[in-house]
Backbone as ProteinMPNN parsed JSONL, in Angstrom:
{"seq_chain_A": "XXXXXXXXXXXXXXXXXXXXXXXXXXXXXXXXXXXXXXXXXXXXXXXXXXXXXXXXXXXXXXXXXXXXXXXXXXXXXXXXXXXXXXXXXXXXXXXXXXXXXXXXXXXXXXXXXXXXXXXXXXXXXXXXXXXXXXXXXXXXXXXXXXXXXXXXXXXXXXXXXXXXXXXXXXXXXXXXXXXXXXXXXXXXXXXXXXXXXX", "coords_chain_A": {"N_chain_A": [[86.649, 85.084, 103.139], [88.368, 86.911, 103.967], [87.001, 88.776, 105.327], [85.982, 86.749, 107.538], [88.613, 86.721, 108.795], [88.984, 89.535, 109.754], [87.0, 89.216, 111.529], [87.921, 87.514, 113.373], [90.345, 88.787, 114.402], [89.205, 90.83, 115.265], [87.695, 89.936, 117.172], [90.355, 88.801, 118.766], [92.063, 91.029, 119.478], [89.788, 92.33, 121.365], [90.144, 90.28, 123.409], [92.764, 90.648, 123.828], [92.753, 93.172, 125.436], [90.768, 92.979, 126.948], [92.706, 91.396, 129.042], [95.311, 92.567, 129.702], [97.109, 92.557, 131.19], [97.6, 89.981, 132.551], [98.538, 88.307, 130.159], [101.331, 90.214, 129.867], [102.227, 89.392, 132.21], [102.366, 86.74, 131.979], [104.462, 86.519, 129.792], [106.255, 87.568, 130.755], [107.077, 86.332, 132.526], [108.331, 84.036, 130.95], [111.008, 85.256, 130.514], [114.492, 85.322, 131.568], [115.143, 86.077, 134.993], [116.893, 87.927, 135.391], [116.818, 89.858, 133.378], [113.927, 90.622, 133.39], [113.245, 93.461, 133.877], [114.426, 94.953, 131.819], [112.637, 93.615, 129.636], [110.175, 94.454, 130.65], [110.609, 97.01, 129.795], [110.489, 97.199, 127.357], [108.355, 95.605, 126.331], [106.337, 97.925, 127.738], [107.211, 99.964, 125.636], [106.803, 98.95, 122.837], [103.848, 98.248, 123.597], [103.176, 101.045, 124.227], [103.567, 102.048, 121.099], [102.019, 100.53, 119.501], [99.886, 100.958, 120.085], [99.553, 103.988, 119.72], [99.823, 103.864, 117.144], [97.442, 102.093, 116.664], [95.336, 104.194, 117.222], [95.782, 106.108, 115.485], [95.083, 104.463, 113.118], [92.448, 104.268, 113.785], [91.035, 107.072, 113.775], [91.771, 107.562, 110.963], [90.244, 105.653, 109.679], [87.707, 106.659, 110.473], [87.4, 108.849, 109.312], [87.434, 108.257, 106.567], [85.441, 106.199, 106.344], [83.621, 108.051, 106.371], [83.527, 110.36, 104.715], [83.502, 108.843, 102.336], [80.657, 107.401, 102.578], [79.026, 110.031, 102.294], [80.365, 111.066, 100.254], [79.412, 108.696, 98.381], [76.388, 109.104, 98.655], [75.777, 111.387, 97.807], [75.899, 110.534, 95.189], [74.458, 108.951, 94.845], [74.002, 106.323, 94.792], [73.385, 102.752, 95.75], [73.767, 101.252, 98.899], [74.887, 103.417, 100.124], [76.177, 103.868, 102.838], [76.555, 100.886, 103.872], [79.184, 100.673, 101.785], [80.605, 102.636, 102.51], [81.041, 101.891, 105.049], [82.333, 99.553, 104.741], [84.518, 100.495, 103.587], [85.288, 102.262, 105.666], [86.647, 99.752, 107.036], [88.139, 98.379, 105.274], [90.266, 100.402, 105.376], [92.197, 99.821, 107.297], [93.958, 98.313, 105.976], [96.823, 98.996, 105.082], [97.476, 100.803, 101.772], [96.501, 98.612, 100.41], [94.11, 97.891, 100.994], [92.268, 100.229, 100.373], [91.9, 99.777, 97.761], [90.75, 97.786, 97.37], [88.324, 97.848, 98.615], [87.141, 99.966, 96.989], [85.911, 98.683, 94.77], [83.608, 96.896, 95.202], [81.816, 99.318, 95.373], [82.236, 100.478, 92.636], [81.79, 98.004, 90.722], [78.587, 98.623, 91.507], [78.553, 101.044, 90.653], [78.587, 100.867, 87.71], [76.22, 99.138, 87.203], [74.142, 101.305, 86.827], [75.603, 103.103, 85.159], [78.103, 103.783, 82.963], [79.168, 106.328, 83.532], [78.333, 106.962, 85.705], [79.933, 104.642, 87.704], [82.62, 105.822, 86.343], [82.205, 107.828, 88.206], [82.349, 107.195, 90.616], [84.982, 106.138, 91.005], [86.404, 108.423, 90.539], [85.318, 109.555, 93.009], [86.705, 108.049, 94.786], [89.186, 108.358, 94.394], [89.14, 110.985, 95.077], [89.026, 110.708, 97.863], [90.47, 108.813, 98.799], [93.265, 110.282, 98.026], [93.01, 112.774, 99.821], [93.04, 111.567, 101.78], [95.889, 110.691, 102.109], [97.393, 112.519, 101.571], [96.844, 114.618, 103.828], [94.889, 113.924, 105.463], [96.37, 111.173, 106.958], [98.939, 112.151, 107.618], [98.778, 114.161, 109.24], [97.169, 112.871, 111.79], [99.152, 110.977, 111.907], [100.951, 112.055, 113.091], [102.529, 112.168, 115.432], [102.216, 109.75, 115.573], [102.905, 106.352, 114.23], [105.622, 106.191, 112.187], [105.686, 105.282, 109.298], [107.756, 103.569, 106.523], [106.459, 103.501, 102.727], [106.958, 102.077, 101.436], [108.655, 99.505, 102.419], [106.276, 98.863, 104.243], [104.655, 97.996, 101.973], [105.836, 95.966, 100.861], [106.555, 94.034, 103.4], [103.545, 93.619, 103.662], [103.032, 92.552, 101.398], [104.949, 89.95, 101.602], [103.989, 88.664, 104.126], [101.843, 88.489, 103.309], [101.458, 86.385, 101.411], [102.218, 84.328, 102.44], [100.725, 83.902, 104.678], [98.052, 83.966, 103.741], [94.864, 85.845, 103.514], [94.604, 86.688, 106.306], [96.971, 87.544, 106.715], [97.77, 90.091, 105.455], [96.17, 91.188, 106.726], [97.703, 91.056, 109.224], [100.187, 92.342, 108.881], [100.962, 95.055, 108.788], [100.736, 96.042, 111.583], [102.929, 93.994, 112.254], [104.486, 94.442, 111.623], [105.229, 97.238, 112.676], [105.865, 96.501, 115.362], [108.195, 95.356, 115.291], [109.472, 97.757, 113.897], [109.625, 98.741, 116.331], [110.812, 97.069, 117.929], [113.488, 97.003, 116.635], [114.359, 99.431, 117.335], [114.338, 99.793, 119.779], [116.42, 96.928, 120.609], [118.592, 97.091, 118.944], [118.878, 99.876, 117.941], [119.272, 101.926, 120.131], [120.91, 100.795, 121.628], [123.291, 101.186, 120.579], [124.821, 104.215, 120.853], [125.943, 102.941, 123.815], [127.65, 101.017, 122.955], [129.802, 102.435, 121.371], [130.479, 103.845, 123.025], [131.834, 102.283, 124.899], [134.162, 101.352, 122.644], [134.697, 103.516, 122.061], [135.884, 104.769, 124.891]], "CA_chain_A": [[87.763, 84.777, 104.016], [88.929, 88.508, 104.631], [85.777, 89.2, 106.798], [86.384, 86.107, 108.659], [89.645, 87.244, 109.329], [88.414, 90.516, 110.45], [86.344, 89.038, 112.465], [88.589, 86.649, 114.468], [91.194, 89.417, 114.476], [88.398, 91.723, 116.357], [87.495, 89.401, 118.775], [91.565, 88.244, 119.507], [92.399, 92.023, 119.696], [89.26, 92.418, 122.382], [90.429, 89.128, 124.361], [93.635, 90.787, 124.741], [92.255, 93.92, 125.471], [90.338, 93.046, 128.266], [93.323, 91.205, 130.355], [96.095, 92.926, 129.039], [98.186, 91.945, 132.513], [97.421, 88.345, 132.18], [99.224, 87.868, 129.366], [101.902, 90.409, 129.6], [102.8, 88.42, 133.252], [102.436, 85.756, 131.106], [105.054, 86.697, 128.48], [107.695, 88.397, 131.599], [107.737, 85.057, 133.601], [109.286, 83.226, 130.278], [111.988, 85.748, 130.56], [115.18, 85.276, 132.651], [114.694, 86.637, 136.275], [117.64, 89.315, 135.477], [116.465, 90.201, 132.425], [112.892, 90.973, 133.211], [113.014, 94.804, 134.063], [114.892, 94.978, 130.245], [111.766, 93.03, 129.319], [108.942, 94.98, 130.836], [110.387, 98.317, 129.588], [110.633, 97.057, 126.0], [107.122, 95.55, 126.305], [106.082, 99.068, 127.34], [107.808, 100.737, 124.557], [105.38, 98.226, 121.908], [102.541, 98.759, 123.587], [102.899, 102.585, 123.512], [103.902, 101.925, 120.068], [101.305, 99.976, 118.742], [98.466, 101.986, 120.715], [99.965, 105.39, 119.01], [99.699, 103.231, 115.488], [96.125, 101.621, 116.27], [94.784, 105.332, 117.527], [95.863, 107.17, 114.228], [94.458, 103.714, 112.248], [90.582, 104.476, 113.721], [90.843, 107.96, 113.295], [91.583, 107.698, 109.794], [89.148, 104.988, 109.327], [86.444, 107.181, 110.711], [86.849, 109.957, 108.178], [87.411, 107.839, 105.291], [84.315, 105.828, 105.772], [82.14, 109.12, 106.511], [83.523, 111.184, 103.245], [83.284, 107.637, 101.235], [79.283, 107.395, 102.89], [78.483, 111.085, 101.646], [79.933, 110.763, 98.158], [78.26, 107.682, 97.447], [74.947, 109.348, 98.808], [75.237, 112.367, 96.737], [76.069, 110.304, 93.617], [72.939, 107.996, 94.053], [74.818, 104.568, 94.537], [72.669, 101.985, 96.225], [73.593, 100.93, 99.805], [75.938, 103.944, 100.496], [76.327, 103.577, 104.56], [77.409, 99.713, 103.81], [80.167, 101.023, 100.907], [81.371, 103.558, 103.245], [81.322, 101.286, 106.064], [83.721, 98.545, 104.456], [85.819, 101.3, 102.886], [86.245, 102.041, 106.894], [87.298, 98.643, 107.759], [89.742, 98.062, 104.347], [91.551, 101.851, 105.69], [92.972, 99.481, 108.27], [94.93, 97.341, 105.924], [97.159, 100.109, 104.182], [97.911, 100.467, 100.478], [95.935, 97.673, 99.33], [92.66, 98.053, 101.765], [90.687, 100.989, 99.664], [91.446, 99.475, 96.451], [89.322, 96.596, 97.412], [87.237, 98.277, 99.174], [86.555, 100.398, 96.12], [85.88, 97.433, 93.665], [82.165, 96.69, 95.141], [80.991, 100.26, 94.512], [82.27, 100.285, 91.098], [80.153, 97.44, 90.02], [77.515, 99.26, 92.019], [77.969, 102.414, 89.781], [78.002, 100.278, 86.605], [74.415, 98.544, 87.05], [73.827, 102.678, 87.234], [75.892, 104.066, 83.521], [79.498, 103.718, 82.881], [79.462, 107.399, 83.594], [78.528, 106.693, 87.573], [81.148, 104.1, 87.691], [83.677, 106.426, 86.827], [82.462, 108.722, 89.283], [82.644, 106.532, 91.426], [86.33, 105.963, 90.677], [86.916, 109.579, 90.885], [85.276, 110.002, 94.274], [87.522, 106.781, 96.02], [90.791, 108.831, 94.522], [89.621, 112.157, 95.361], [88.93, 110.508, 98.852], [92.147, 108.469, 98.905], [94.576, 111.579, 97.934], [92.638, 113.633, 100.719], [93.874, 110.461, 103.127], [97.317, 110.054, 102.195], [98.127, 113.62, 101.945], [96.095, 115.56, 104.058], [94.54, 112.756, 107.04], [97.209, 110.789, 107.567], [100.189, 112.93, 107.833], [98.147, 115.326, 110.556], [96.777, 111.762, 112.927], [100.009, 110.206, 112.152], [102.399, 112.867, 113.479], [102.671, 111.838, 116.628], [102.279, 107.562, 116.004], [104.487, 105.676, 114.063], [105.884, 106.408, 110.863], [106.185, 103.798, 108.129], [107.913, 103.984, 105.001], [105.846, 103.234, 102.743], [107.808, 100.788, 100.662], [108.322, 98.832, 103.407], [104.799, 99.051, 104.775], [103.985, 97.191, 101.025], [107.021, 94.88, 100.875], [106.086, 93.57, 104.634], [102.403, 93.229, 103.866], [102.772, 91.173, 100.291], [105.483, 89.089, 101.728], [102.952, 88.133, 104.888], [99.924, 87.592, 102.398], [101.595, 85.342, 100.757], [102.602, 83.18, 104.013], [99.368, 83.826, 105.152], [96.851, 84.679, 103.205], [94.383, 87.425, 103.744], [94.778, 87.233, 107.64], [98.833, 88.351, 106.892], [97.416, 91.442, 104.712], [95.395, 92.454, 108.047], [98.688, 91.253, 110.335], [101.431, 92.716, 107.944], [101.007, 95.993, 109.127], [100.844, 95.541, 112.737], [103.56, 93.065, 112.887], [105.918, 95.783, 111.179], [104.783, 98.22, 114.044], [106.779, 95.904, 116.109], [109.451, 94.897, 113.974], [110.65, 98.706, 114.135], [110.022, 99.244, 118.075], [112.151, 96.069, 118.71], [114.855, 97.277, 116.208], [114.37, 101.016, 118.024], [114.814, 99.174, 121.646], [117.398, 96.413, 121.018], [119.67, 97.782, 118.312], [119.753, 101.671, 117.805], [119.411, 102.497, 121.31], [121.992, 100.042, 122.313], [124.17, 101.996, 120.025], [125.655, 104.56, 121.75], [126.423, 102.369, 124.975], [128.623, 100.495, 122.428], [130.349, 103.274, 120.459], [130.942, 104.961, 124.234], [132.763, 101.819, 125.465], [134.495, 101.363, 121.812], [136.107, 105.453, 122.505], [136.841, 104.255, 126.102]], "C_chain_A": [[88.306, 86.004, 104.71], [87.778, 89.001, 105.664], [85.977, 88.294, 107.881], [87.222, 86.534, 109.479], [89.489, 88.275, 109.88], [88.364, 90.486, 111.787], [87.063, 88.432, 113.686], [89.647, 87.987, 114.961], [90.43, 90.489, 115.732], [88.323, 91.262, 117.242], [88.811, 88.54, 119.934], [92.045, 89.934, 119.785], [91.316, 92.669, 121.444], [89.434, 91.755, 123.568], [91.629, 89.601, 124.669], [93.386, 91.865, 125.175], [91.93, 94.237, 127.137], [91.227, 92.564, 129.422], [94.697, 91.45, 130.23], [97.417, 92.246, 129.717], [98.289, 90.541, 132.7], [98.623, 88.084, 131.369], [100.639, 88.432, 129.205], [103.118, 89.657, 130.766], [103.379, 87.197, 132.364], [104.048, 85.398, 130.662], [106.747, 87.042, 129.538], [108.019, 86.922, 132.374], [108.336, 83.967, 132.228], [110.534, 84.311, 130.428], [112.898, 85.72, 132.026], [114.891, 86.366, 133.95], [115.451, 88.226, 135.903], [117.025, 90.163, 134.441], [114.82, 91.445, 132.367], [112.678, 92.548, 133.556], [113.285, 95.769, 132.518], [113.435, 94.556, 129.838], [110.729, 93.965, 129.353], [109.361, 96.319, 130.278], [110.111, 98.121, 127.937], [108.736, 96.505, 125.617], [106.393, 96.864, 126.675], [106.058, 100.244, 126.314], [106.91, 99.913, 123.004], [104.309, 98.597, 122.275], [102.01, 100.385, 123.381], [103.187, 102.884, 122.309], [102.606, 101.604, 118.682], [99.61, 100.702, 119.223], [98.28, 103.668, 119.985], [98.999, 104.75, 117.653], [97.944, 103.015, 115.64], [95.172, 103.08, 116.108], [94.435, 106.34, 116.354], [94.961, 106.058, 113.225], [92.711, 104.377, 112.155], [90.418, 105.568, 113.25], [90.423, 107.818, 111.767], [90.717, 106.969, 108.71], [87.812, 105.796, 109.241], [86.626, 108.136, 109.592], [87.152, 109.479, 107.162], [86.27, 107.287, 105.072], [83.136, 106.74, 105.808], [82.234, 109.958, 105.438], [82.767, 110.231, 102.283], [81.626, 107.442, 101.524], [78.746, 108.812, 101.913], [78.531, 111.287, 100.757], [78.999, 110.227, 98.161], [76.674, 108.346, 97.486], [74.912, 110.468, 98.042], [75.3, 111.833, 95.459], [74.768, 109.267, 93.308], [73.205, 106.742, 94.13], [74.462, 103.931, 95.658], [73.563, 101.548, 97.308], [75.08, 101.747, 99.945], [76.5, 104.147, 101.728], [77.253, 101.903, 104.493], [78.628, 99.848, 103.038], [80.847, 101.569, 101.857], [81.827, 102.95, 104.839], [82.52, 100.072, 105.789], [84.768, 99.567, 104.163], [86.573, 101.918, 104.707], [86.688, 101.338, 107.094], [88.438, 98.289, 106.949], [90.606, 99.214, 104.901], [92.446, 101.218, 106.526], [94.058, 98.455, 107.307], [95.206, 98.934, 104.824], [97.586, 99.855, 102.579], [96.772, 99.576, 99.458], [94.028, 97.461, 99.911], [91.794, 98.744, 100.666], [90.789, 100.566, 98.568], [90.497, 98.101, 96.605], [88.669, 96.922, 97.603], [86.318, 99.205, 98.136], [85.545, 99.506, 95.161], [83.822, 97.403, 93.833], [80.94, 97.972, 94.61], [81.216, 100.627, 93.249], [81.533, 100.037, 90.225], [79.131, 98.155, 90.516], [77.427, 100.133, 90.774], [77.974, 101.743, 88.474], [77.231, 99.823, 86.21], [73.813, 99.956, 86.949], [73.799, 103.074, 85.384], [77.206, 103.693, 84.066], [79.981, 104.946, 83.717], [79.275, 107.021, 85.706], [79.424, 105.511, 88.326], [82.198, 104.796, 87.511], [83.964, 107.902, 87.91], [82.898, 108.513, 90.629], [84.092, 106.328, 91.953], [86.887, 107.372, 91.055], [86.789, 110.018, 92.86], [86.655, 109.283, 95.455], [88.955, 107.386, 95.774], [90.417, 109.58, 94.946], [89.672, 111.781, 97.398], [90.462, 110.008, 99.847], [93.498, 109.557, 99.088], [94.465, 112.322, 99.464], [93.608, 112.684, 102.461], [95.436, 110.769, 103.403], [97.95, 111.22, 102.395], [98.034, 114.855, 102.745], [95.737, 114.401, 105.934], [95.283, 112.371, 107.488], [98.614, 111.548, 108.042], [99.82, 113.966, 109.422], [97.597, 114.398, 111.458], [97.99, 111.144, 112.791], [101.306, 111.032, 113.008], [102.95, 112.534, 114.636], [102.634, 110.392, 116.738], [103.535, 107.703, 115.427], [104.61, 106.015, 112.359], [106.5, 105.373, 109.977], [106.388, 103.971, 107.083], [106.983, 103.346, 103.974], [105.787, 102.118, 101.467], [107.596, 99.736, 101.027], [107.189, 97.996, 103.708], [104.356, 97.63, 103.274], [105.011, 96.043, 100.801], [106.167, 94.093, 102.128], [104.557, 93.05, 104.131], [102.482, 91.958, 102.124], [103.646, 90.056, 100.708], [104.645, 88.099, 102.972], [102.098, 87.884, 104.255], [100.273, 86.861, 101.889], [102.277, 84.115, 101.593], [101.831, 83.072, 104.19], [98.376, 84.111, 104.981], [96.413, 86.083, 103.329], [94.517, 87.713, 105.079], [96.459, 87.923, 107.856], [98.564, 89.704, 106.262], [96.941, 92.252, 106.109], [96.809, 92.593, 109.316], [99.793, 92.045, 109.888], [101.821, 94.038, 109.157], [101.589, 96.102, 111.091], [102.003, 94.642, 113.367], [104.745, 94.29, 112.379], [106.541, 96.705, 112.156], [105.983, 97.424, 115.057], [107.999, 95.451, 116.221], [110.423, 96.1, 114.805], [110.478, 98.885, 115.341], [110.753, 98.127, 118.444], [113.22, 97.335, 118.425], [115.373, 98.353, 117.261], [114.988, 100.353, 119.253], [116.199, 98.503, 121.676], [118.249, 96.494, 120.312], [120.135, 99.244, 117.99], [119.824, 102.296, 119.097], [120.527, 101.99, 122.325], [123.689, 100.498, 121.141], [125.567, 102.66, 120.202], [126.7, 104.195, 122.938], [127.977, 101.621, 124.113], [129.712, 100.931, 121.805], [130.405, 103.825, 121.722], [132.333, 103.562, 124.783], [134.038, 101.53, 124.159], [135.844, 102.312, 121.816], [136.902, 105.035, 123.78], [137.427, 103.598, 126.35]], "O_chain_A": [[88.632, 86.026, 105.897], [87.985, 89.586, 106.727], [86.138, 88.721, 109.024], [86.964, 86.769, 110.659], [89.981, 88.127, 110.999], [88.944, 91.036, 112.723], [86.828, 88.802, 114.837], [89.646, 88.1, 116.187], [90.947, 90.826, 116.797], [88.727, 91.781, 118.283], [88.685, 88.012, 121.039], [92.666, 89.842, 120.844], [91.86, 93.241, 122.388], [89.082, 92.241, 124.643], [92.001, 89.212, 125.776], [94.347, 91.858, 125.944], [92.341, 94.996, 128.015], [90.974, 92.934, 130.568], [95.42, 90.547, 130.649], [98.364, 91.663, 129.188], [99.372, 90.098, 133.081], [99.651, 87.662, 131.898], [101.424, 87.7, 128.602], [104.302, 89.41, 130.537], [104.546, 86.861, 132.165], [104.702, 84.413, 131.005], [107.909, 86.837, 129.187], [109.147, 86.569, 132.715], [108.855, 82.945, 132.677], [111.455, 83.494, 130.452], [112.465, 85.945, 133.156], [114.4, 87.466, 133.696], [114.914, 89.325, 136.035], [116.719, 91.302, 134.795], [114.618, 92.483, 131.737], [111.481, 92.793, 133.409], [112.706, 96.791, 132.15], [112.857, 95.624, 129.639], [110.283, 94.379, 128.282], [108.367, 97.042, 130.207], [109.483, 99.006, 127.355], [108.054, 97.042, 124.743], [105.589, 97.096, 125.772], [105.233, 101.147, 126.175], [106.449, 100.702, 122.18], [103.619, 99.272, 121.512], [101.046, 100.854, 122.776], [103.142, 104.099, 122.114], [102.38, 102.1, 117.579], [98.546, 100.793, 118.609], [97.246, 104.309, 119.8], [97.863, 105.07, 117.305], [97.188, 103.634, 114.892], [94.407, 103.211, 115.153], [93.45, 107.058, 116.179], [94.119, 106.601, 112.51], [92.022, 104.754, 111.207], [89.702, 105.578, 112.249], [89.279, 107.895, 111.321], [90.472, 107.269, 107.542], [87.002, 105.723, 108.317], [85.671, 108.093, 108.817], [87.248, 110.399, 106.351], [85.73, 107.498, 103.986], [81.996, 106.455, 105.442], [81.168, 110.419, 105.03], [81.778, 110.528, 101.613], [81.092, 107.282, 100.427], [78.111, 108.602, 100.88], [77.589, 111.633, 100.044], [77.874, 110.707, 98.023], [75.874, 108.167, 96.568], [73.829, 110.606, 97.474], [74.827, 112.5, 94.538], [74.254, 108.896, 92.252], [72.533, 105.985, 93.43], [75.023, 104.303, 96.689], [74.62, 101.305, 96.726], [76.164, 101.164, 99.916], [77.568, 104.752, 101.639], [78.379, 101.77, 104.973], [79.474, 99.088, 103.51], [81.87, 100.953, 102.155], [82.69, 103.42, 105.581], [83.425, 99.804, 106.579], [85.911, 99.365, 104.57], [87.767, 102.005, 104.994], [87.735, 101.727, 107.613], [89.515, 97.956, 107.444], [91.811, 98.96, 104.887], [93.524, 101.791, 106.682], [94.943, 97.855, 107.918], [94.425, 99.63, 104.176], [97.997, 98.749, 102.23], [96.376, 99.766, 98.308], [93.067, 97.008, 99.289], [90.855, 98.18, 100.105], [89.773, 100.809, 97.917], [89.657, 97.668, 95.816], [87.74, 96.559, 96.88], [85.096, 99.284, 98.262], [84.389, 99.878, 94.961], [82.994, 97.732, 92.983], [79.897, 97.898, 93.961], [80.268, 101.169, 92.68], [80.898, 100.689, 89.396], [78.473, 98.458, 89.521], [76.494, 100.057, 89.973], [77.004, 102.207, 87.875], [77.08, 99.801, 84.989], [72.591, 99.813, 86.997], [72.859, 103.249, 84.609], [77.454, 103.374, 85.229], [80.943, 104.839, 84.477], [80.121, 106.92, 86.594], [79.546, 105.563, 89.549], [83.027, 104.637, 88.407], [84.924, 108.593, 88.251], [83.501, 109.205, 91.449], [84.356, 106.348, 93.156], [87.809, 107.435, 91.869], [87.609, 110.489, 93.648], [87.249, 109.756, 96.424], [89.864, 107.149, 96.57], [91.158, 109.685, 95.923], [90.29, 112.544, 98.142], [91.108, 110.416, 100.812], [94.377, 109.607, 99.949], [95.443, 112.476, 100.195], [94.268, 112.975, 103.458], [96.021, 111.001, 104.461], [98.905, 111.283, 103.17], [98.732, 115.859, 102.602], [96.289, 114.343, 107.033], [95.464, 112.822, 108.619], [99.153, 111.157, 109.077], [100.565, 114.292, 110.346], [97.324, 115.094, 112.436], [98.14, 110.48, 113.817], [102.361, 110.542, 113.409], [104.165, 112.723, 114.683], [102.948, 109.808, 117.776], [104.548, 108.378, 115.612], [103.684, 106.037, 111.549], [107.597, 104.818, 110.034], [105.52, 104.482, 106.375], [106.566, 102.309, 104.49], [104.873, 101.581, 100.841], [106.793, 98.942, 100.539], [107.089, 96.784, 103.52], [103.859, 96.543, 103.566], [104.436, 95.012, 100.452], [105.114, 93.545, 101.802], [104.439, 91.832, 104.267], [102.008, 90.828, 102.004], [103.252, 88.985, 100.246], [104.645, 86.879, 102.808], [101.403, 86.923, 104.585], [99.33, 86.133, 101.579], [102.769, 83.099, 101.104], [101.516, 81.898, 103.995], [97.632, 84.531, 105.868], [97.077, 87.118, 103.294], [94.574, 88.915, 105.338], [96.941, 88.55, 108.8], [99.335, 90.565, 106.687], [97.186, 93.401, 106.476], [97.038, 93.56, 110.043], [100.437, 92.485, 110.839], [102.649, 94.003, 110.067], [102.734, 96.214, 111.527], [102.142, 94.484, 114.58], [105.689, 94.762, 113.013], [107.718, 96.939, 112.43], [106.985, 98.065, 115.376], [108.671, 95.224, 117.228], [111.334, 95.994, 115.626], [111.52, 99.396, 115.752], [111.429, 98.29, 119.46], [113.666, 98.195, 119.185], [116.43, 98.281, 117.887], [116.173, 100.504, 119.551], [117.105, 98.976, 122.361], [119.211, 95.91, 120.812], [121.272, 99.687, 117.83], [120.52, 103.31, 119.146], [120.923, 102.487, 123.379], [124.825, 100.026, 121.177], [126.716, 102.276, 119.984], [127.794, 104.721, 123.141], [129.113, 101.7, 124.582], [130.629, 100.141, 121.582], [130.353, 105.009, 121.389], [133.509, 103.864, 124.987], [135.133, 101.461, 124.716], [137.062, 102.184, 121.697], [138.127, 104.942, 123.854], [137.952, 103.627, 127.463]]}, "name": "protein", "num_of_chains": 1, "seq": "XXXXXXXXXXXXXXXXXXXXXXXXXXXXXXXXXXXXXXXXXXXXXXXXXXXXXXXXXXXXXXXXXXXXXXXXXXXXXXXXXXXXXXXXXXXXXXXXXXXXXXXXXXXXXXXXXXXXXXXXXXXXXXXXXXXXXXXXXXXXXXXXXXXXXXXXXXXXXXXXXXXXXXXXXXXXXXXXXXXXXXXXXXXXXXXXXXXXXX"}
């Protein structure tokens, strides 16, 4: 079911992709006539939002599944290009992505010796730590910053609305969450606390 989801998720992310203006017309002609200049800047302010967020996601995909490929191939663990290739695609759901993604080479290293199972285990933390404290902090500096509480609150309360396709949306829908809040409550702030003094 989580690959499905993937999958549909890839090819609704490419469909909007390709007509991006389609739909954002779309989305500005339900909004009042006065309104719509409010509208299109706030829809700007998501999309440079969520483009920051997706940008730092691939990155950190790409060097998690190319460390996670080269362990496995120095440790000897049978189809290490496919291991290292899911362990890219779980990096996109945060928190709870590489521990699944670990799970299949596990058993892998246990049809091996116990002992290449827990190397196994060692490599996916020493890979993990290298992520969280080292990858992400240096591709994320410039996206979006997510606590990372939050980030796991948001994504178990969506998986459990929606299965495994809310684990892949969680994230992503958060992304948006805080660029509303950012747009239509802390930035509308000041304007209110200026007429408040005046």
């Amino acid at each position: 079911g989580l690959f499905t989801d993937l999958i549909v998720l890839l090819f609704l992310g490419l469909f909007l992709a390709a007509q991006p203006h389609l739909y954002r017309y779309g989305l500005l002609k339900l909004v009042p006539p006065g309104s719509r200049e409010r509208g299109r800047d706030l829809m700007d302010h998501l999309h440079a939002k969520l483009q920051r967020w997706l940008f730092g996601q691939f990155v950190s995909m790409a060097i998690v599944g190319t460390l996670t490929t080269i362990g496995l191939w120095a440790l000897g663990i049978p189809l290490a290009l496919a291991l290292g290739l899911l362990a890219a695609l779980f990096e996109f759901i945060p928190n709870l992505g590489p521990l699944l993604a670990s799970l299949p080479a596990i058993l892998l290293g246990l049809t091996i010796s116990p002992q290449q199972a827990l190397f196994v285990i060692l490599l996916y933390l020493a890979v993990q730590t290298l992520e969280s404290q080292l990858i992400y902090p240096v591709v994320q500096r410039k996206a979006v910053e997510l606590p990372p509480a939050l980030t796991i609150s948001v994504q178990l309360l969506v998986g459990v609305v929606l299965g495994a396709f809310g684990f892949i949306l969680a994230t992503p829908l958060l992304v948006v969450a805080i660029g509303l809040v950012e747009k239509l409550y802390i930035e509308e702030q000041p304007e209110e606390n200026g007429r408040q003094t005046g």
